[in-house]
Backbone as numpy.savetxt, mean C-alpha at the origin, in Angstrom:
# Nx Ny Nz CAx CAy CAz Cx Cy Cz
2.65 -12.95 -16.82 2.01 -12.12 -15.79 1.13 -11.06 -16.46
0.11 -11.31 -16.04 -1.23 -10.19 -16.54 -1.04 -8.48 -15.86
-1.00 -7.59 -16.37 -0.90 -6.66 -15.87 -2.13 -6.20 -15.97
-2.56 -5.12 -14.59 -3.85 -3.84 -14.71 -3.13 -2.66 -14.97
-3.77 -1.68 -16.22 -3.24 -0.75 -16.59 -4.66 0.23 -16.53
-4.30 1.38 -15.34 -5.14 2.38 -14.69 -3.95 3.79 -14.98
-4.29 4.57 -15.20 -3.58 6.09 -15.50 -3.82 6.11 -14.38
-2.65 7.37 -13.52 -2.40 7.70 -12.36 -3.56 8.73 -12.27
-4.14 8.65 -13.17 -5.63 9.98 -12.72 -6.85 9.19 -11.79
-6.72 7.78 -12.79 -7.73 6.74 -12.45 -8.19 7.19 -10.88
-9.20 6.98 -10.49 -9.62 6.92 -9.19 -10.38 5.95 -8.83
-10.75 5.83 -7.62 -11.58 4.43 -6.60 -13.45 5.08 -6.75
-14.71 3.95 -7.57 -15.27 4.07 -6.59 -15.66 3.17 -5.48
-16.83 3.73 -4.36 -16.92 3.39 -2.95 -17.12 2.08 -3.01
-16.79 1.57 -2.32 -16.82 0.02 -2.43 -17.37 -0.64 -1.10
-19.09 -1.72 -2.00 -19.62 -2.11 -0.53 -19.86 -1.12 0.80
-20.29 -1.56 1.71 -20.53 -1.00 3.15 -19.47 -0.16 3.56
-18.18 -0.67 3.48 -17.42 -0.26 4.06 -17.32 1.42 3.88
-17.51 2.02 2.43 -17.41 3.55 2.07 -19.18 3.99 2.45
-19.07 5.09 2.56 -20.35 5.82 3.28 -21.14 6.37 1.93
-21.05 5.85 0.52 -22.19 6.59 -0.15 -21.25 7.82 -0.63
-20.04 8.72 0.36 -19.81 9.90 -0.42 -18.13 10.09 -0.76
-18.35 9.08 -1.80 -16.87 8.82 -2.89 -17.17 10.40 -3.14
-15.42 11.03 -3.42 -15.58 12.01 -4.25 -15.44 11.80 -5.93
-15.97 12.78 -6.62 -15.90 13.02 -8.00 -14.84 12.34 -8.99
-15.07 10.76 -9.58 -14.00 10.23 -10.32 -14.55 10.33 -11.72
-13.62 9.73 -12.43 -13.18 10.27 -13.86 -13.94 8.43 -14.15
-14.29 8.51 -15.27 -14.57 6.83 -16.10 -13.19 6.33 -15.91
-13.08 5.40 -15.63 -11.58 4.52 -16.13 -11.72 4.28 -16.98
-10.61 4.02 -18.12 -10.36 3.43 -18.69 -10.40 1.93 -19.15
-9.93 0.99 -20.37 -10.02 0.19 -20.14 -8.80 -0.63 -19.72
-8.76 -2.06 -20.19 -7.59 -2.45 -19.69 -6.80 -2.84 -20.66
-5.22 -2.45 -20.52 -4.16 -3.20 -21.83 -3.23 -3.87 -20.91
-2.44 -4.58 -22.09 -1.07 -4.84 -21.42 -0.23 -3.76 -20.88
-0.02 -2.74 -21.21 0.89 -1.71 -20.61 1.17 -2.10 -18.92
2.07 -1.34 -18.60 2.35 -1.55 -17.38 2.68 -0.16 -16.56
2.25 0.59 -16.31 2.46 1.86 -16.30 3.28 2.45 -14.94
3.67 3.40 -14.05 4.24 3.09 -12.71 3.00 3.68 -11.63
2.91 2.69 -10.58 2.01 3.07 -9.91 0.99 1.89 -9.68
1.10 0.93 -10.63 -0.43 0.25 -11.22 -0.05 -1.48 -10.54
-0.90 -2.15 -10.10 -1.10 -2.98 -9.43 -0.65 -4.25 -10.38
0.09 -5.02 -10.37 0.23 -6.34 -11.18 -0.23 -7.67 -10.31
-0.82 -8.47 -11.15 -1.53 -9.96 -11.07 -0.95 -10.74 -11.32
-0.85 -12.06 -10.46 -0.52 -13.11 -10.84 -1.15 -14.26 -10.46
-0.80 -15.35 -9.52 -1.33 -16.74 -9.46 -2.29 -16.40 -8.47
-3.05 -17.78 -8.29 -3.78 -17.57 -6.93 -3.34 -17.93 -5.63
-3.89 -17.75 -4.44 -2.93 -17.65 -3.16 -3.04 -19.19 -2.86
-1.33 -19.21 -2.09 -1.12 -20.16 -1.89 -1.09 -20.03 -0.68
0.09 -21.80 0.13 0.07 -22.35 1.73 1.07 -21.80 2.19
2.34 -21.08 1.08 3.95 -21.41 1.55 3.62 -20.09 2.36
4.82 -19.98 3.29 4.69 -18.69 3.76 5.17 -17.34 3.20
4.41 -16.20 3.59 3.88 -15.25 3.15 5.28 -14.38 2.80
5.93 -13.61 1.62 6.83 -12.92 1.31 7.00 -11.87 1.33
7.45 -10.37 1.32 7.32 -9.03 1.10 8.68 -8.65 0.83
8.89 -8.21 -0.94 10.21 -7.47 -1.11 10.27 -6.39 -2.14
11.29 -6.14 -2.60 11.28 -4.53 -3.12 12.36 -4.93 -4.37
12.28 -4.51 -5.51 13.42 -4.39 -6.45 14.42 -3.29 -5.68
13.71 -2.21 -5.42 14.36 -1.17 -4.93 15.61 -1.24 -4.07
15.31 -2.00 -3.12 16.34 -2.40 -1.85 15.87 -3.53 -1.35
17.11 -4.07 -0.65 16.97 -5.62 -0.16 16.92 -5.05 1.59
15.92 -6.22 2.21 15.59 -6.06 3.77 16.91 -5.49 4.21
16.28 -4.55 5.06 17.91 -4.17 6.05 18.48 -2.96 5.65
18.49 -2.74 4.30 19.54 -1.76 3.52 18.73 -0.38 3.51
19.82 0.29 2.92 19.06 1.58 2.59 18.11 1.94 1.92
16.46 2.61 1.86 15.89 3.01 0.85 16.54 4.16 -0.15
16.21 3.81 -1.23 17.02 4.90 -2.25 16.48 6.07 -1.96
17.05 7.67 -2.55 16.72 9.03 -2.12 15.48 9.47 -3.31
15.45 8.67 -4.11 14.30 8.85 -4.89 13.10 8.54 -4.49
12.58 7.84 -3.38 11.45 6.87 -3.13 11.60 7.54 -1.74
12.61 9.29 -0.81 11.92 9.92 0.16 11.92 11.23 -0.52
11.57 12.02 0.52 11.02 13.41 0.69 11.86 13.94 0.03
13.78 13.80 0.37 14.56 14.29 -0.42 14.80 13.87 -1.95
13.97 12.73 -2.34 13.94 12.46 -3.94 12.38 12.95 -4.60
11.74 11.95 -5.26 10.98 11.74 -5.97 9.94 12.44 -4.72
9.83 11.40 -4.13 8.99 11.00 -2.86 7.80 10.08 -3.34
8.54 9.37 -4.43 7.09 8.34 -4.89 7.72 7.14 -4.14
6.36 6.28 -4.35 6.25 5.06 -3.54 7.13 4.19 -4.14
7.75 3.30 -3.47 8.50 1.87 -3.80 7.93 0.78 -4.64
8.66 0.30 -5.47 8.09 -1.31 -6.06 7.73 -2.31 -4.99
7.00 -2.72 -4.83 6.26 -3.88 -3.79 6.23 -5.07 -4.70
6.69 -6.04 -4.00 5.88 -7.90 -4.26 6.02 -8.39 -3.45
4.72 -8.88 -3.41 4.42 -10.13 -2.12 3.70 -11.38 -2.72
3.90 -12.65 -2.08 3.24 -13.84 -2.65 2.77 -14.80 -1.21
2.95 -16.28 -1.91 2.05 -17.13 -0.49 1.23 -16.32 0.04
-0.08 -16.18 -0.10 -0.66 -15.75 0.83 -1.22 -17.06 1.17
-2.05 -16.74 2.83 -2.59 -18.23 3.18 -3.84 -18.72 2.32
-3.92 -19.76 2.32 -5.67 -20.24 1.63 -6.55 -19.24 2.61
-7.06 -18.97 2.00 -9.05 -18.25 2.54 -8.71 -16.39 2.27
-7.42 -16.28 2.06 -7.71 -14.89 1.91 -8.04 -14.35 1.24
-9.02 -13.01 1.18 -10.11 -12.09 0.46 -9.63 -10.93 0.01
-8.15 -10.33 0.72 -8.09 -8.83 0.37 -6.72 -8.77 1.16
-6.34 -7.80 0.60 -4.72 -7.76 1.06 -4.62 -6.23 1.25
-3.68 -6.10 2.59 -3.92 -4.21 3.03 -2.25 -4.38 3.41
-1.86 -3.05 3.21 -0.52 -2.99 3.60 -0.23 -1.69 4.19
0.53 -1.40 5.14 0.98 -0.13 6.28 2.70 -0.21 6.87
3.00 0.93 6.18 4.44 1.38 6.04 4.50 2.54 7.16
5.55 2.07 8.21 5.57 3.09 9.39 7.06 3.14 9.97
7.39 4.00 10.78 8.65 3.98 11.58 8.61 3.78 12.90
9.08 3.37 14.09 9.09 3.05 14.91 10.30 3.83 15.45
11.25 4.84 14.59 12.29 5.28 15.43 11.52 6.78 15.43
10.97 7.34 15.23 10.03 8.90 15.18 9.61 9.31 16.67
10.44 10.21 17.14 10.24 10.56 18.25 8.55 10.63 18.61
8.60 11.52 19.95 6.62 11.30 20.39 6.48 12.37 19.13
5.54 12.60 18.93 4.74 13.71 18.48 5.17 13.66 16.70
5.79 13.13 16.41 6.73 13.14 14.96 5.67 11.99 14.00
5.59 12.33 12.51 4.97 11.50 11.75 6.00 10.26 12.07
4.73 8.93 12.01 5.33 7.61 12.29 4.79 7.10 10.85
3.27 6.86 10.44 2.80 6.36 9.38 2.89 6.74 8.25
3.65 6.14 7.49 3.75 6.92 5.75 2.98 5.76 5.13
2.15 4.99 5.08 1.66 4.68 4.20 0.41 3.70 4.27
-0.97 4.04 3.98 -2.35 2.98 4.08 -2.70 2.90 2.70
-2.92 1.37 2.79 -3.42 0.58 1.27 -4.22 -0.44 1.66
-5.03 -0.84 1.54 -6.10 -1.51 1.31 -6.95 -1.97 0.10
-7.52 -3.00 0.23 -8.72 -3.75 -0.97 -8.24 -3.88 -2.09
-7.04 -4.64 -1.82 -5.74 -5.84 -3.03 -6.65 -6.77 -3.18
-7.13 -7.57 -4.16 -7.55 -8.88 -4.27 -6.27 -9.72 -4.18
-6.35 -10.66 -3.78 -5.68 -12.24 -4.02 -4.77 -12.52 -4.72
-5.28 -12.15 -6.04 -4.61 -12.54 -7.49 -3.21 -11.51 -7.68
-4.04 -10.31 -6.79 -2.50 -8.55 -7.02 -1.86 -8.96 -6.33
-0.24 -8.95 -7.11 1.21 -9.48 -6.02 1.85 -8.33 -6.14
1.31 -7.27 -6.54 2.50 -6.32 -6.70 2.21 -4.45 -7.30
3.05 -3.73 -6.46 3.16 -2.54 -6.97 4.34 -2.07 -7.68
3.84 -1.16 -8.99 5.09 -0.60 -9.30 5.40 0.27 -8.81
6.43 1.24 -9.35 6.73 2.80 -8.04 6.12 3.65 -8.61
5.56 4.47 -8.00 4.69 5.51 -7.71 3.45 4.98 -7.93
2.94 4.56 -7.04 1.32 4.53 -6.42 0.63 5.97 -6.43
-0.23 6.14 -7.12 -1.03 7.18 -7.16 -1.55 7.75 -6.03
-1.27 9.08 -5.60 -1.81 9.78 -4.38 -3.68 10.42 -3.88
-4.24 8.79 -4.49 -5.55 9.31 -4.51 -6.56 8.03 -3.68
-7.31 8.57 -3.70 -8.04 7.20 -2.41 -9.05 6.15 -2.78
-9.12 6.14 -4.37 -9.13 5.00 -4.75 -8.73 4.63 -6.29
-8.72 3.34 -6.91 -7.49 3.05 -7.85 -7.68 1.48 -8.02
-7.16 0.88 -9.40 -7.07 -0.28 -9.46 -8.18 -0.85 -10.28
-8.07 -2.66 -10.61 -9.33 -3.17 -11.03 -10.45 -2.77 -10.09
-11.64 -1.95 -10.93 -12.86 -1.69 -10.54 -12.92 -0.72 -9.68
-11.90 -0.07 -9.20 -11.37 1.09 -8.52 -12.08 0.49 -7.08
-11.08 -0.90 -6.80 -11.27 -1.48 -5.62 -10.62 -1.22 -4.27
-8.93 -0.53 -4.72 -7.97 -0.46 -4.04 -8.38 0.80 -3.47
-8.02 0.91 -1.44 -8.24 2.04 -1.22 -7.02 2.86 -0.20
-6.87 3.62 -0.31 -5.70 4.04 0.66 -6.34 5.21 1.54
-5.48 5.02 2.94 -5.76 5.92 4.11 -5.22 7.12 4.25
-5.07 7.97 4.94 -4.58 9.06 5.84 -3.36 9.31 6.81
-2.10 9.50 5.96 -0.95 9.01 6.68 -0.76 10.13 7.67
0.27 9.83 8.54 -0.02 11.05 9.33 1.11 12.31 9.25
0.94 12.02 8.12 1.25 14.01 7.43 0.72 14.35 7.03
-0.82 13.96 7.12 -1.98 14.30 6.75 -2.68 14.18 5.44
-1.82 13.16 4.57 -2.56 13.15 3.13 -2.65 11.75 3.01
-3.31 11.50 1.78 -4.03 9.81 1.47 -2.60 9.87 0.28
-2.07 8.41 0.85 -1.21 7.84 -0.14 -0.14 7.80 0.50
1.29 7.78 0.04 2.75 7.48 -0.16 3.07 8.47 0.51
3.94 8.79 1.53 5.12 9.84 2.36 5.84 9.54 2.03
7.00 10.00 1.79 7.97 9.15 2.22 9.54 9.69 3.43
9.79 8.77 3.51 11.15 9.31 4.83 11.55 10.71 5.21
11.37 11.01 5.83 12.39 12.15 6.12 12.52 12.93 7.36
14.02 11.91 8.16 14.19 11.76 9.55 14.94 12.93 9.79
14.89 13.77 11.01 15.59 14.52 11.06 17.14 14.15 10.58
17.71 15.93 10.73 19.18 15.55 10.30 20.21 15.06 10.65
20.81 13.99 10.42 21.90 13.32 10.89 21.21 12.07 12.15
20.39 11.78 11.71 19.29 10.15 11.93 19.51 9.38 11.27
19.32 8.29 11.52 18.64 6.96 10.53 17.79 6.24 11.29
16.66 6.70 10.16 15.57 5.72 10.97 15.43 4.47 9.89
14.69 3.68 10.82 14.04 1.94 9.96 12.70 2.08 9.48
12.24 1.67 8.20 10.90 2.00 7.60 10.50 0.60 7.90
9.07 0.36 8.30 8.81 -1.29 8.03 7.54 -1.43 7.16
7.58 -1.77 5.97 6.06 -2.27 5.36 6.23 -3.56 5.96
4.01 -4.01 5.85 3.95 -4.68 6.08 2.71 -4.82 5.38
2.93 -6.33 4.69 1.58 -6.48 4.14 0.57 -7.58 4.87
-0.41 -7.36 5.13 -1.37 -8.20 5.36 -2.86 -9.23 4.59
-2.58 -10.40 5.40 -3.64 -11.26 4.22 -4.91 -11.36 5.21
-6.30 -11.45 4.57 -7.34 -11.03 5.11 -8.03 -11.60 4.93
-9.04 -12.59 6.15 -10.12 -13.38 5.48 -10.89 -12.46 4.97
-11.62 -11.19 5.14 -12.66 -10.23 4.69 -12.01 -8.74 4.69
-12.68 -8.48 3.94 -12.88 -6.93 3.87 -12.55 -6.12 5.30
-11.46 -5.05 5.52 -11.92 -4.11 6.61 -13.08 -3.39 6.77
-13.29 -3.05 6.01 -14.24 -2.19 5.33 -14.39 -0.63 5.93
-13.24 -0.62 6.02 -12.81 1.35 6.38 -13.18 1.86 5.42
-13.30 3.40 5.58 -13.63 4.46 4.86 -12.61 4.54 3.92
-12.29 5.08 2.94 -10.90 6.31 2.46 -10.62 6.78 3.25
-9.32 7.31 2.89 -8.92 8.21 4.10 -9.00 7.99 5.60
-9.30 6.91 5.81 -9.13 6.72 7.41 -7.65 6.56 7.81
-7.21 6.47 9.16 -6.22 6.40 9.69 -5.78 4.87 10.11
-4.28 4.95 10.61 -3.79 3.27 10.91 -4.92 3.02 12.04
-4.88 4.06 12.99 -5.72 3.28 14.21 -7.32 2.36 13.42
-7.92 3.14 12.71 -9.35 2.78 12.13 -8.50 1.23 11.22
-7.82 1.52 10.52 -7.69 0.47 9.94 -7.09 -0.88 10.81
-6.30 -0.36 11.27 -5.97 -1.93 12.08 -7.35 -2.20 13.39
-7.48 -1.67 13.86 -8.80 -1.68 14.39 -9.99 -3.03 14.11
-10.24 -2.50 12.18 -11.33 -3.11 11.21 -10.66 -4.46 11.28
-9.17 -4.17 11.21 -8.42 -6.04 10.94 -8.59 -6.80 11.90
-8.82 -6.60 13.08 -8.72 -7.35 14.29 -9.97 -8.75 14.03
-8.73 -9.71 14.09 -9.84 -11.14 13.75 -10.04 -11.47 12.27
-9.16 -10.78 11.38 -9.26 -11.07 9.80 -8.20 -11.35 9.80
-7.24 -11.19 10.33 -5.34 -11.46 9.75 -5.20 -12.66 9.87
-4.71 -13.58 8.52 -4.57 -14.81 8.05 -2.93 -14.94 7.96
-2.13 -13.86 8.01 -0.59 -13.77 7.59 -0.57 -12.82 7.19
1.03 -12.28 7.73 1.76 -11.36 7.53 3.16 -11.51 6.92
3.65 -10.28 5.91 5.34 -9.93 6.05 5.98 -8.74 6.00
6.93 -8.62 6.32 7.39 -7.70 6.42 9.05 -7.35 5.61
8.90 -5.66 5.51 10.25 -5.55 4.71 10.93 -4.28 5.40
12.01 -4.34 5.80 12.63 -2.71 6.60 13.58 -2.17 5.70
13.15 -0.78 5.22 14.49 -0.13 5.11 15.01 1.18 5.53
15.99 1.40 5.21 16.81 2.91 6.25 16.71 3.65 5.63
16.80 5.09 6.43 16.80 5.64 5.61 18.19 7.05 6.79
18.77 7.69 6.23 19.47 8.71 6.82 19.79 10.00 5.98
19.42 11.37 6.75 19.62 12.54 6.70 20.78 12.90 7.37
């Protein structure tokens, strides 16, 4: 397995139509080694027919997320892998949300976008910046605690709520901004989704 090795400074630039011309101020990337660093996108085969996977070293579907990977730990992002994607897909976006968050309460902890094909995987801690990756392709949104990148859990006290990622396979590009929100992004998907999966975990205060 080929790894991309980007420092968590690394940043995205604008990519195609979809960004408006006003990327903010990034650093040169680097080049590329074997290293594997945490945060950084790993490669593997090209997409296949079987159906589509989504899991975590971290925790298995169903179970608890660890306290390192919410608000009360680290609050960095989870290890991700996903595979099968269907034939024809272009780009892979993924959105981590709760469904038990009362009205008015953050639901979305997490927008990622502009995975190529070949990327099956994140390590933990995904960099909290809005763009990243080979060619600084990868872009992430505007969760709604108001920052670009990774939230993570934290249900009121004596709750347990269910987290669900979900990754998506894409004939094309969304071609959202940075920093946009789930509504803009699922929005852009409508009529690109080739397959989906999904992974839940708990979390309790």
């Amino acid at each position: 397995m080929v790894a991309i090795t980007l420092p968590v400074a690394a940043m995205m630039s604008a990519c195609g139509s979809g960004d408006d011309g006003q990327a903010p101020e990034i650093p040169d990337a680097p080049p590329i080694n074997e290293a594997e660093p945490r945060g950084e996108p790993k490669v593997d085969e090209p997409v296949t027919t079987a159906p589509m996977i989504l899991s975590s070293e971290a925790f298995v579907n169903g179970e608890a997320i660890p306290v390192r990977f919410t608000a009360d730990g680290e609050d960095i992002s989870p290890p991700l892998f996903w595979d099968h994607l269907p034939e024809g897909t272009q780009e892979v976006a993924l959105i981590c949300e709760t469904t038990d968050a009362a009205e008015g309460e953050p639901a979305v902890h997490w927008l990622i976008w502009g995975m190529e094909p070949r990327v099956k995987a994140f390590t933990e801690q995904v960099p909290r910046i809005p763009r990243f990756g080979r060619e600084n392709h990868i872009r992430q949104g505007k969760n709604d605690f108001g920052i670009v990148g990774w939230n993570g859990p934290k249900p009121p006290a004596g709750k347990t709520y269910n987290y669900e990622f979900t990754v998506y396979a894409l004939s094309e590009s969304p071609m959202v901004k940075v920093n946009s929100t789930k509504d803009v992004l699922e929005a852009a998907m409508q009529g690109k989704i080739l397959g989906k999966a999904s992974l839940v975990g708990s979390y309790s205060r």
